[in-house]
C-alpha positions as a Markdown table, in Angstrom:
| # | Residue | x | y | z |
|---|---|---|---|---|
| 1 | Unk | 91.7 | 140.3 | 119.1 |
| 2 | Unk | 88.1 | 139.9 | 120.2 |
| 3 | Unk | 86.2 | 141.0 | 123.5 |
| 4 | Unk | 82.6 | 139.3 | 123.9 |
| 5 | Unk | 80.4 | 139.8 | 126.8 |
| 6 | Unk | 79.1 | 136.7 | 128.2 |
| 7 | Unk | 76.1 | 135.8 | 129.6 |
| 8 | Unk | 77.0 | 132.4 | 131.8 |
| 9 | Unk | 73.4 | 130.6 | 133.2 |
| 10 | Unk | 73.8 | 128.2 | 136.0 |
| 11 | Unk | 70.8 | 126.6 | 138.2 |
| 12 | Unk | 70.4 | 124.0 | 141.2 |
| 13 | Unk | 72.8 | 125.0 | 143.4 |
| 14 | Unk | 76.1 | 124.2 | 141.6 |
| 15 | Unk | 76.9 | 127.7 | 140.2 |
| 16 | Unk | 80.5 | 128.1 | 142.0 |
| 17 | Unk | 81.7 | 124.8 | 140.0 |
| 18 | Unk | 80.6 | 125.6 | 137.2 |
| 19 | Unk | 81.6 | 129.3 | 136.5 |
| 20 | Unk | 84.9 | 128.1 | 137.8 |
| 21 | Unk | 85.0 | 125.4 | 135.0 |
| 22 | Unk | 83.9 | 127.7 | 132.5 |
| 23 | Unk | 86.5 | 130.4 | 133.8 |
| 24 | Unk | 89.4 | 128.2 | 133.9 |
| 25 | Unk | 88.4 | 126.7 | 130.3 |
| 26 | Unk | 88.6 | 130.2 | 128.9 |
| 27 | Unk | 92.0 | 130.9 | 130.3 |
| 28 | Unk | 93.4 | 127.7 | 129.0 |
| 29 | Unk | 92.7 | 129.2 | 125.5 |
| 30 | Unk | 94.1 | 132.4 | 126.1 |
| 31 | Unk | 91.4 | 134.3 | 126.7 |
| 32 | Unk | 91.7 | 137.1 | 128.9 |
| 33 | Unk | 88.9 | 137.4 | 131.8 |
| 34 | Unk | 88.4 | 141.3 | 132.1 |
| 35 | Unk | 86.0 | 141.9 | 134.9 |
| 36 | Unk | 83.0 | 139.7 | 135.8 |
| 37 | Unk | 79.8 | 141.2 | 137.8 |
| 38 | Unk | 78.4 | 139.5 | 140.7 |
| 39 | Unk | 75.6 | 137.0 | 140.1 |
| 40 | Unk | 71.8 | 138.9 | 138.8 |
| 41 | Unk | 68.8 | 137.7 | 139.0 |
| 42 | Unk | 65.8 | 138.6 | 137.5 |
| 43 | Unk | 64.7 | 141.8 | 138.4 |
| 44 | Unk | 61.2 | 140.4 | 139.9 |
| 45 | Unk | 60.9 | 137.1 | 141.7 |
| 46 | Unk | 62.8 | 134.4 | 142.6 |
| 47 | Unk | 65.0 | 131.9 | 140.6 |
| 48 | Unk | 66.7 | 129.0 | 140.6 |
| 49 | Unk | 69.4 | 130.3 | 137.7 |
| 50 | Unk | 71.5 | 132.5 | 138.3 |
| 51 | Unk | 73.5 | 134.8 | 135.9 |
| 52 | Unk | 76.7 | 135.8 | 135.6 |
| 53 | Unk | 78.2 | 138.8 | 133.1 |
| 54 | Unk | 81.2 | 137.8 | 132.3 |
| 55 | Unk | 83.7 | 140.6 | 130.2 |
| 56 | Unk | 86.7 | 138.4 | 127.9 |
| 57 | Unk | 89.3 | 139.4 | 125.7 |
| 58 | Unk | 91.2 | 136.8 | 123.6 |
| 59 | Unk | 91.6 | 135.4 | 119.4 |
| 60 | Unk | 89.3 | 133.4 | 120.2 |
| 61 | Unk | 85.5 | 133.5 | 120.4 |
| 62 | Unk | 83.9 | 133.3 | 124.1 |
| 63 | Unk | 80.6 | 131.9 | 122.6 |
| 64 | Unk | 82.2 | 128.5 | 121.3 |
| 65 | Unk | 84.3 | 128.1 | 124.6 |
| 66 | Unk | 81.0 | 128.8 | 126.7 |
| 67 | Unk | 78.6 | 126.2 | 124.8 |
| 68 | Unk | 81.5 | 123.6 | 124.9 |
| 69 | Unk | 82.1 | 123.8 | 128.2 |
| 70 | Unk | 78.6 | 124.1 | 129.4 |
| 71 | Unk | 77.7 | 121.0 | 126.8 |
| 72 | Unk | 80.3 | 118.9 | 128.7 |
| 73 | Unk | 79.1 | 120.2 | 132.1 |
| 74 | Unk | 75.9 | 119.5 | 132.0 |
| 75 | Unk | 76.0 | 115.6 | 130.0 |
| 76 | Unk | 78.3 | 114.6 | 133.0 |
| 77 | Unk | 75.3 | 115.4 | 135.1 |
| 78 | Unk | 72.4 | 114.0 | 132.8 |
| 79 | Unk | 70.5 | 117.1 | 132.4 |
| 80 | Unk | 69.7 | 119.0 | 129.3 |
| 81 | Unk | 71.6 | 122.2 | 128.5 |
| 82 | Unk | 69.9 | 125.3 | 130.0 |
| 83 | Unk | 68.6 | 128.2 | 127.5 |
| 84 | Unk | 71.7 | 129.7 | 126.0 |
| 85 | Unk | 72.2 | 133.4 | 125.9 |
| 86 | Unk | 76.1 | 133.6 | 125.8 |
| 87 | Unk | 76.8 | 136.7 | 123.3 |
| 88 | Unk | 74.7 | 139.7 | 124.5 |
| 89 | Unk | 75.2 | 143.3 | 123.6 |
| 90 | Unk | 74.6 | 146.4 | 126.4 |
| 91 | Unk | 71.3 | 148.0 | 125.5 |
| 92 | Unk | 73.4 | 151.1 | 125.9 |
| 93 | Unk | 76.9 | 151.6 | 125.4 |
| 94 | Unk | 77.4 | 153.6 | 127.8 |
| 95 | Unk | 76.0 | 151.5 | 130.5 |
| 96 | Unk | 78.0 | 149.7 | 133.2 |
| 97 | Unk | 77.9 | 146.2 | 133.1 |
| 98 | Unk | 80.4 | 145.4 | 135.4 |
| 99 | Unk | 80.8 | 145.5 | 139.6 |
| 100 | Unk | 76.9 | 145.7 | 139.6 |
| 101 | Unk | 73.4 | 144.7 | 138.8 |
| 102 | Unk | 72.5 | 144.6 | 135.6 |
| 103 | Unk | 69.3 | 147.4 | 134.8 |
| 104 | Unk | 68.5 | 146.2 | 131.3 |
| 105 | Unk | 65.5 | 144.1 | 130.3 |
| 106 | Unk | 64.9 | 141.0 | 132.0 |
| 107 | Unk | 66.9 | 137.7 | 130.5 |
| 108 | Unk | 64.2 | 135.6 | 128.4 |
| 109 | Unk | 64.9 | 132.9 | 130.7 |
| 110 | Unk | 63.4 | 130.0 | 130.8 |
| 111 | Unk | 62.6 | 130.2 | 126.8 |
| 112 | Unk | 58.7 | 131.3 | 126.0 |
| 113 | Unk | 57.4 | 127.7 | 126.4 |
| 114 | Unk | 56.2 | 124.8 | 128.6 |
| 115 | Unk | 59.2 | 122.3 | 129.6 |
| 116 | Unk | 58.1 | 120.2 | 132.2 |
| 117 | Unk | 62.1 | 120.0 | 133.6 |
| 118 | Unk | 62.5 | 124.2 | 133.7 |
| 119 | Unk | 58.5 | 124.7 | 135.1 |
| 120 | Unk | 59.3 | 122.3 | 137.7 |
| 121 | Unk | 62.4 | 124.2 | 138.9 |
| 122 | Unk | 60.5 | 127.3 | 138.8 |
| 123 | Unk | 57.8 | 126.3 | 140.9 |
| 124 | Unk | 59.6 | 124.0 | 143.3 |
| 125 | Unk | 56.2 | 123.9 | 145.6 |
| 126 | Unk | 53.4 | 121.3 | 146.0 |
| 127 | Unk | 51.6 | 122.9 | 142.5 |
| 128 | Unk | 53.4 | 121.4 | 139.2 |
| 129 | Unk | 54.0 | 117.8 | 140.7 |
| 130 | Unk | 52.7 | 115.8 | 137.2 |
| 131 | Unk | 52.4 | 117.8 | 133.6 |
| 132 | Unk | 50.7 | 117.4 | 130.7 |
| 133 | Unk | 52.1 | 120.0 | 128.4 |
| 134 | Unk | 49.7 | 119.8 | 125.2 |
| 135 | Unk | 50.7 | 122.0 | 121.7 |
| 136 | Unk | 47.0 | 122.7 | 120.7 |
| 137 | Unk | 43.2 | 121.8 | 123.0 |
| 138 | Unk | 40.0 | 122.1 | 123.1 |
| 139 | Unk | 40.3 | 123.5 | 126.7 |
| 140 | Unk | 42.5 | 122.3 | 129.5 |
| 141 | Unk | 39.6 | 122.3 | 131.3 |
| 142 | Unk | 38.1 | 118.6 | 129.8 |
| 143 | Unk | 42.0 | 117.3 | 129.7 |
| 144 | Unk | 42.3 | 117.7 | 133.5 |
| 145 | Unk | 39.3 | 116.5 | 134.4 |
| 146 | Unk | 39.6 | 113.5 | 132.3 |
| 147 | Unk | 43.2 | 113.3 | 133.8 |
| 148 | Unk | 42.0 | 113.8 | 137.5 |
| 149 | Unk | 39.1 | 110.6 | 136.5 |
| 150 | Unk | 42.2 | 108.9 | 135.6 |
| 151 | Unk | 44.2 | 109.3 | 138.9 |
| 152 | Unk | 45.9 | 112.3 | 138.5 |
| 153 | Unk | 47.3 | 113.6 | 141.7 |
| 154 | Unk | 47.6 | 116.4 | 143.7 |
| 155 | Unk | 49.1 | 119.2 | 142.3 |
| 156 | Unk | 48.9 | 118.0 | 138.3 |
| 157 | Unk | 49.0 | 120.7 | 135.8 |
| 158 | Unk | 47.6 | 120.9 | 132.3 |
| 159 | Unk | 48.9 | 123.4 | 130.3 |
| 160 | Unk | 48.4 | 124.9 | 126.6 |
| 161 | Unk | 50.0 | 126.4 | 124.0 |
| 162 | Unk | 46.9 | 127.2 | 122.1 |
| 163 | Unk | 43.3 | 126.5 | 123.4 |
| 164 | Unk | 40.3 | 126.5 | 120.6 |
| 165 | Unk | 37.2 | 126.3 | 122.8 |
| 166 | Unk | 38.6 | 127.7 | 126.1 |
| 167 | Unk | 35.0 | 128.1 | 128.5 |
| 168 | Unk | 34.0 | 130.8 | 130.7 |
| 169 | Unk | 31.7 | 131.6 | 133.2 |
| 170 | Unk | 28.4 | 131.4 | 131.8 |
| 171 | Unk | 29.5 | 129.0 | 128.7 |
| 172 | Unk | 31.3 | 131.7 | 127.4 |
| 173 | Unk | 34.0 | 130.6 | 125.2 |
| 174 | Unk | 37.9 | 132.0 | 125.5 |
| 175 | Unk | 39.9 | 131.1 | 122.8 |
| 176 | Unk | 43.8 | 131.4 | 123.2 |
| 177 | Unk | 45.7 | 131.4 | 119.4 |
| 178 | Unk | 49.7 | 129.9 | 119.5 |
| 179 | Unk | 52.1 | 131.2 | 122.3 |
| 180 | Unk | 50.0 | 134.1 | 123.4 |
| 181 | Unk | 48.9 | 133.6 | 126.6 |
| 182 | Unk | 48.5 | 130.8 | 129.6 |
| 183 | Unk | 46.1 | 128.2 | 129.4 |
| 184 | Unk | 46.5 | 126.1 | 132.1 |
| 185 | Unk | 44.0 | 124.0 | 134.7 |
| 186 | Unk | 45.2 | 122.6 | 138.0 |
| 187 | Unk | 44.1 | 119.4 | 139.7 |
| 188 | Unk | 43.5 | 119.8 | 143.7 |
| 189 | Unk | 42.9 | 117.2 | 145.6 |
| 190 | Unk | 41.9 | 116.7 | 149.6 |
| 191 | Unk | 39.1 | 119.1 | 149.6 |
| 192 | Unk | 38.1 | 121.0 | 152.1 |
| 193 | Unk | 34.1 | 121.8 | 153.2 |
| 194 | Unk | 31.9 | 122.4 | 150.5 |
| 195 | Unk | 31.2 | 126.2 | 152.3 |
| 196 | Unk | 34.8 | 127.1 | 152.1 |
| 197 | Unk | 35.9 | 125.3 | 148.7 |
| 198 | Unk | 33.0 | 128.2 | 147.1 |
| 199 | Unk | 35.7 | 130.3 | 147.7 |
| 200 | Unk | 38.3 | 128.4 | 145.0 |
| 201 | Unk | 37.9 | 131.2 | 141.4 |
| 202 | Unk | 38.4 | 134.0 | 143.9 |
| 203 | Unk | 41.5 | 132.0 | 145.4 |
| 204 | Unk | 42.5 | 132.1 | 141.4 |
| 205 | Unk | 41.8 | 135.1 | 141.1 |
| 206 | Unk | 43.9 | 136.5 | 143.9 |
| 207 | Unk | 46.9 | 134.5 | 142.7 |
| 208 | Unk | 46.8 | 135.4 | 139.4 |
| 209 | Unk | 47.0 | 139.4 | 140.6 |
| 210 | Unk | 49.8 | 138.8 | 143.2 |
| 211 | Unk | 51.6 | 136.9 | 140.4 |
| 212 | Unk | 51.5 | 139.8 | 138.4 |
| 213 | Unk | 52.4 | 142.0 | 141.2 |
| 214 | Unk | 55.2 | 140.0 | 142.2 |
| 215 | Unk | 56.6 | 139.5 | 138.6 |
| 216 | Unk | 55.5 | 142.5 | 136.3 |
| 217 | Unk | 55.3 | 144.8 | 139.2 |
| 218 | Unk | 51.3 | 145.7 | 138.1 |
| 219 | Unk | 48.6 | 146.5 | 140.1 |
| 220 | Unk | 45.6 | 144.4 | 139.1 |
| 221 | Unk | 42.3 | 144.8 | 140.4 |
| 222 | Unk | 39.9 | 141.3 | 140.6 |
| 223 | Unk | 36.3 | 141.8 | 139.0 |
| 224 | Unk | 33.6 | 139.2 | 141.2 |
| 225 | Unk | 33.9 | 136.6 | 140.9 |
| 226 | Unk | 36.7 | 135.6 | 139.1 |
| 227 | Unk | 37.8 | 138.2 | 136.7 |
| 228 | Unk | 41.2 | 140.4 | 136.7 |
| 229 | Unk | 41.3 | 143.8 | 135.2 |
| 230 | Unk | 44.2 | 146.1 | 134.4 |
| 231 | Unk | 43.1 | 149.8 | 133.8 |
| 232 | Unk | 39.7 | 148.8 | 133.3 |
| 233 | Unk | 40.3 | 145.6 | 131.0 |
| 234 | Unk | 40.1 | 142.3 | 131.0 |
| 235 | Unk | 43.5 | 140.4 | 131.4 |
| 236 | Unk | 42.6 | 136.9 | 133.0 |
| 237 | Unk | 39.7 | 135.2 | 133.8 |
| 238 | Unk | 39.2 | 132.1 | 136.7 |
| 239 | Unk | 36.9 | 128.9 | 136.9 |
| 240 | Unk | 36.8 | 126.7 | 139.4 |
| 241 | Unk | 35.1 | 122.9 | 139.2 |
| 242 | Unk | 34.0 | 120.1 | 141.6 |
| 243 | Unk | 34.0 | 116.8 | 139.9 |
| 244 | Unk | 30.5 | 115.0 | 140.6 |
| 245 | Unk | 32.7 | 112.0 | 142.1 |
| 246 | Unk | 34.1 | 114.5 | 145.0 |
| 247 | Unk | 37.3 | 113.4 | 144.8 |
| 248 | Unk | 38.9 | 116.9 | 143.3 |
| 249 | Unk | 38.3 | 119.9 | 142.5 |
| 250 | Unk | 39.8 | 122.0 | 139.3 |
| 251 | Unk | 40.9 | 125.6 | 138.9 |
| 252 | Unk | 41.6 | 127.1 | 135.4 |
| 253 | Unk | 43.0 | 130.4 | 134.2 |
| 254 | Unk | 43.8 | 131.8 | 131.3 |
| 255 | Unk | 45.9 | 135.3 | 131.5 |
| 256 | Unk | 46.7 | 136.9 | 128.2 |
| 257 | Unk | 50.1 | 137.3 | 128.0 |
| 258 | Unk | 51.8 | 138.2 | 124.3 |
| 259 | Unk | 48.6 | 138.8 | 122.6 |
| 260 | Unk | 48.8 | 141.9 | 120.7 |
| 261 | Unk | 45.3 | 144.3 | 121.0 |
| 262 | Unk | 45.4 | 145.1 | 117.4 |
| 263 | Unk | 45.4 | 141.3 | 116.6 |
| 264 | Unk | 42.5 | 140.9 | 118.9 |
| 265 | Unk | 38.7 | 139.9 | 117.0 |
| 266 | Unk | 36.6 | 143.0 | 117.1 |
| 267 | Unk | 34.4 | 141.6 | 120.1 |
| 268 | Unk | 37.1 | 141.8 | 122.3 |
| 269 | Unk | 38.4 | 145.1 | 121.2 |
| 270 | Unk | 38.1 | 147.7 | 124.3 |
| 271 | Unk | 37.1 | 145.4 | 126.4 |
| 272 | Unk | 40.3 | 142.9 | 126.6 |
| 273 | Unk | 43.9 | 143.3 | 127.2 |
| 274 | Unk | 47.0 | 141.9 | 127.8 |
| 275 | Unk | 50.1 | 141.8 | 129.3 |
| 276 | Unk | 52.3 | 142.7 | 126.5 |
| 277 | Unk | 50.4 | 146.3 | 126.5 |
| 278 | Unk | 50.3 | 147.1 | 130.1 |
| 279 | Unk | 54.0 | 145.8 | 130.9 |
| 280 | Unk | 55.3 | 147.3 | 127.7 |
| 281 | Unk | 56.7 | 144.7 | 126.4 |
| 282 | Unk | 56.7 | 140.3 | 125.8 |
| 283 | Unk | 56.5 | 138.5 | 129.0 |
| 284 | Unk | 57.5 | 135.5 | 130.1 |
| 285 | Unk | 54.7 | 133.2 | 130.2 |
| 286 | Unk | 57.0 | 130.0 | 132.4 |
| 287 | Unk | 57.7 | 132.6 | 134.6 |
| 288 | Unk | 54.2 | 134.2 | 135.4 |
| 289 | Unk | 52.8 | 130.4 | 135.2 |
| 290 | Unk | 55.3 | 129.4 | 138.2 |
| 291 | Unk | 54.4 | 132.4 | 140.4 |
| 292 | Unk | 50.9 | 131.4 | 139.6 |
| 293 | Unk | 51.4 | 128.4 | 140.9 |
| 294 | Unk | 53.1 | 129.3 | 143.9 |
| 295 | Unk | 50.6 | 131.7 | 145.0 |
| 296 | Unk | 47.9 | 129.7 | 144.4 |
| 297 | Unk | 49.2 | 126.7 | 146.6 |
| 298 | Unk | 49.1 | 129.3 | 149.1 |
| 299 | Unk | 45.3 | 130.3 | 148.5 |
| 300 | Unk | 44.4 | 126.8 | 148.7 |
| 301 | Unk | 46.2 | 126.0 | 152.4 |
| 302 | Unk | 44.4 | 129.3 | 153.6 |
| 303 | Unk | 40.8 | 127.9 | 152.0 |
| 304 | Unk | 41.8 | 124.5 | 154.4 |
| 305 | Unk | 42.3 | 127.3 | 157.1 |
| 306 | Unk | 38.7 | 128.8 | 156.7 |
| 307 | Unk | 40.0 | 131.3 | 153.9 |
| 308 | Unk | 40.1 | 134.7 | 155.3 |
| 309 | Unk | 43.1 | 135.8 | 153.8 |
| 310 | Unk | 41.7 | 135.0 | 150.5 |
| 311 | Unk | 38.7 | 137.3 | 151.3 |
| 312 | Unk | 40.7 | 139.5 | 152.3 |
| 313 | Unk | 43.1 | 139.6 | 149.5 |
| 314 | Unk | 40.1 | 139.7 | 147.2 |
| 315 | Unk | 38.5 | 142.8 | 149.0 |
| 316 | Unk | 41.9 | 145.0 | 149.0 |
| 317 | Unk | 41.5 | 144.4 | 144.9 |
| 318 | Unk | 37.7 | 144.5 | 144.3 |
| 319 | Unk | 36.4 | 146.6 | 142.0 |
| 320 | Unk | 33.2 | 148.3 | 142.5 |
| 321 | Unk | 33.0 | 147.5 | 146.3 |
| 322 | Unk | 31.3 | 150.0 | 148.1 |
| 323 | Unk | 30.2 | 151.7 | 145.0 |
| 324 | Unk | 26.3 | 151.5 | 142.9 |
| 325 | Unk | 26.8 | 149.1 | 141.1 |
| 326 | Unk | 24.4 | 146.8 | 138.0 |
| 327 | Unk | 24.4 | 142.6 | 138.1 |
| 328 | Unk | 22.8 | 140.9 | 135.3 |
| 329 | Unk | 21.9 | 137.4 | 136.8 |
| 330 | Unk | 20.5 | 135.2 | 134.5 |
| 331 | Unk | 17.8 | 137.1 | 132.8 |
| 332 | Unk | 17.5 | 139.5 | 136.1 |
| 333 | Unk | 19.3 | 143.1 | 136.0 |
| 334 | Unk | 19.8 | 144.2 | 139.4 |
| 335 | Unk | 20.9 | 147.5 | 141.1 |
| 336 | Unk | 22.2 | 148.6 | 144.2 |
| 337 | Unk | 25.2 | 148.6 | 146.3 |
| 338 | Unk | 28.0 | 146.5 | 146.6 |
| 339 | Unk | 28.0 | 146.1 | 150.1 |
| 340 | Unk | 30.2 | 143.0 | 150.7 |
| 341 | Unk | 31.5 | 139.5 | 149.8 |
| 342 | Unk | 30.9 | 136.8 | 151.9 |
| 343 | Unk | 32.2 | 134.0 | 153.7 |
| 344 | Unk | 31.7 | 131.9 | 151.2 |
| 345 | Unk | 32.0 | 133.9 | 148.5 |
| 346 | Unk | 28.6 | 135.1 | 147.3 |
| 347 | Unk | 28.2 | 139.0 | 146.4 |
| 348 | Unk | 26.1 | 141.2 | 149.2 |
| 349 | Unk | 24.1 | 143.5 | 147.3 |
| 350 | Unk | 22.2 | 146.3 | 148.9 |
| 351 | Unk | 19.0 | 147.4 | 146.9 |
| 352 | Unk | 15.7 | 149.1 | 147.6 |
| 353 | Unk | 14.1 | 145.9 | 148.1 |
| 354 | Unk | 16.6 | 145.0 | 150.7 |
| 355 | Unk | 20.0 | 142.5 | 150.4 |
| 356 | Unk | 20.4 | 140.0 | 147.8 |
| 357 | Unk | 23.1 | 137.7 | 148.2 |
| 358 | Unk | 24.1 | 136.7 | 144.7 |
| 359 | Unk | 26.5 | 133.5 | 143.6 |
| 360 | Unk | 26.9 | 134.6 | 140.2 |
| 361 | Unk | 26.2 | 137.6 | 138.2 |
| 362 | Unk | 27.9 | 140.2 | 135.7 |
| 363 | Unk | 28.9 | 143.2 | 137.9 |
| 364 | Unk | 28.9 | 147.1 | 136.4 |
| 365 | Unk | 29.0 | 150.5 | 137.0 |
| 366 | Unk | 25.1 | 151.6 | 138.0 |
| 367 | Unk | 25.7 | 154.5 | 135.1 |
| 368 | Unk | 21.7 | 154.9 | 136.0 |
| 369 | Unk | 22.9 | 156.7 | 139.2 |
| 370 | Unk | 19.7 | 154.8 | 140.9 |
């Protein structure tokens, strides 16, 4: 006699016929259905699987009846098996599995990697409508732009698993090693005015925190112009592109995900981190990637609309505004007050000589006091 606890994944709506199929399956072989708890869901943000926790008793084992049964189920319909996670284990015996919401750590679902079919169901919305998911670039940046010359439409996504010669603002480089962190540039198309579209990193930037709010349950704070911090680091940076042709525009992120600091080169060291430190634990890169996506569809309808909620959203998270603050522009260190940003995005700085409105610049603490 064996008992197994099962961990039945189902997506797109058809959940009821296939639980069913699986359930009567396992009674056809003798196997006992103890007790079953309602359907979970991740514990942050939406999805289009749903999970079931299903308790059996019977000689034989639940974990071959489940992957023949969802095999079978899913070549009828022509789609490729979903991620399996049929034998799981309580992370405390003690725990109740049954007749409620599971409490453990999240299910690693979809698996840590880019598949077109599973990103698409996650992000359902007018983001993620073409991919090109690449093992190893330069930067993602060059690929989409090349991709966009080429016809790409609305909504493409080039995505990473390791980027060698990731760019920055002010050519600085951003390197990304093997399934560490999210690499990824979007094609937009049907621009809005030149005045508003300034306004596109900080869009980035804003999605990239409310993705991480929504998902991790973090509370980022965005560094102008296109920088997010946790607790004082570095997690994600933004860049946003025009091509010369005017016909799109690019935004690219990368958010360190599963990078561990200790495994970071020393010039990073204190001055980076990454998701796996401030949440605790791995994260899973699909699933911050579709938020992403979703939130920044939403930044980019607002930009059409003139973008105030972007500024807005930006403002709640800014660091330093209000506060005496230091901006190296080019070869120019200013000092002064952060008094604002700007319609269109530029930085309102207060100093003795009166306001400067900057459109680029390293922002820090004034730890002159001047």
């Amino acid at each position: 006699m064996r008992e197994d606890i099962l961990l039945l994944t189902a997506y797109r709506g058809r959940r009821e016929a296939y639980l069913a199929g699986v359930l009567a399956r396992l009674k056809a072989q003798g196997v006992e259905v103890v007790g079953q708890s309602p359907y979970i869901l991740q514990p942050k943000g939406p999805l289009p699987a749903l999970k079931t926790l299903v308790q059996v008793r019977g000689p034989s084992s639940g974990v071959e009846l489940y992957l023949e049964e969802a095999t079978s189920f899913f070549a009828k319909e022509g789609e490729e098996l979903p991620p399996v996670e049929a034998a799981v284990a309580p992370p405390d015996p003690g725990q109740a599995l049954l007749g409620g919401t599971y409490q453990g750590p999240p299910w690693s679902w979809p698996p840590d990697g880019f598949n077109p079919a599973w990103m698409a169901d996650l992000s359902p919305g007018p983001l993620g409508t073409a991919w090109r998911v690449l093992p190893t670039v330069d930067t993602t940046i060059l690929e989409a732009r090349r991709w966009a010359e080429e016809g790409a439409p609305h909504g493409g996504v080039v995505v990473a698993e390791e980027q060698t010669q990731g760019r920055g603002r002010g050519q600085r480089t951003w390197t990304m090693p093997p399934g560490t962190g999210i690499a990824v540039t979007v094609i937009l198309r049907h621009l809005p005015p030149l005045a508003t579209l300034s306004l596109l990193p900080l869009a980035g930037a804003v999605a990239v925190a409310r993705a991480l709010e929504a998902e991790l349950s973090l509370r980022p704070r965005l560094k102008w112009p296109n920088d997010v911090w946790i607790n004082g680091r570095k997690v994600a940076g933004l860049l946003g592109e025009v091509l010369a042709s005017l016909s799109a525009a690019t935004v690219s992120a990368g958010i360190n995900c599963n990078w561990p600091l200790h495994r970071m080169p020393s010039e990073l060291q204190g001055r980076a981190t990454s998701l796996l430190h401030e949440w605790g634990g791995p994260v899973s890169r699909p699933r911050i990637l579709a938020a992403y996506l979703r939130h920044l569809a939403d930044m980019w309808q607002d930009i059409h609309r003139g973008g105030e909620k972007v500024l807005e959203a930006f403002r709640e998270r800014a660091l330093f505004l209000g506060e005496k603050v230091e901006v190296r522009h080019g070869d120019e260190i200013l000092r002064g007050t952060m008094k604002d940003i700007e319609k269109d995005g530029s930085l309102l700085l207060e100093t003795v000589h009166g306001l400067r409105r900057l459109y680029a610049g390293d922002v820090t603490f004034d730890l002159t006091g001047r």
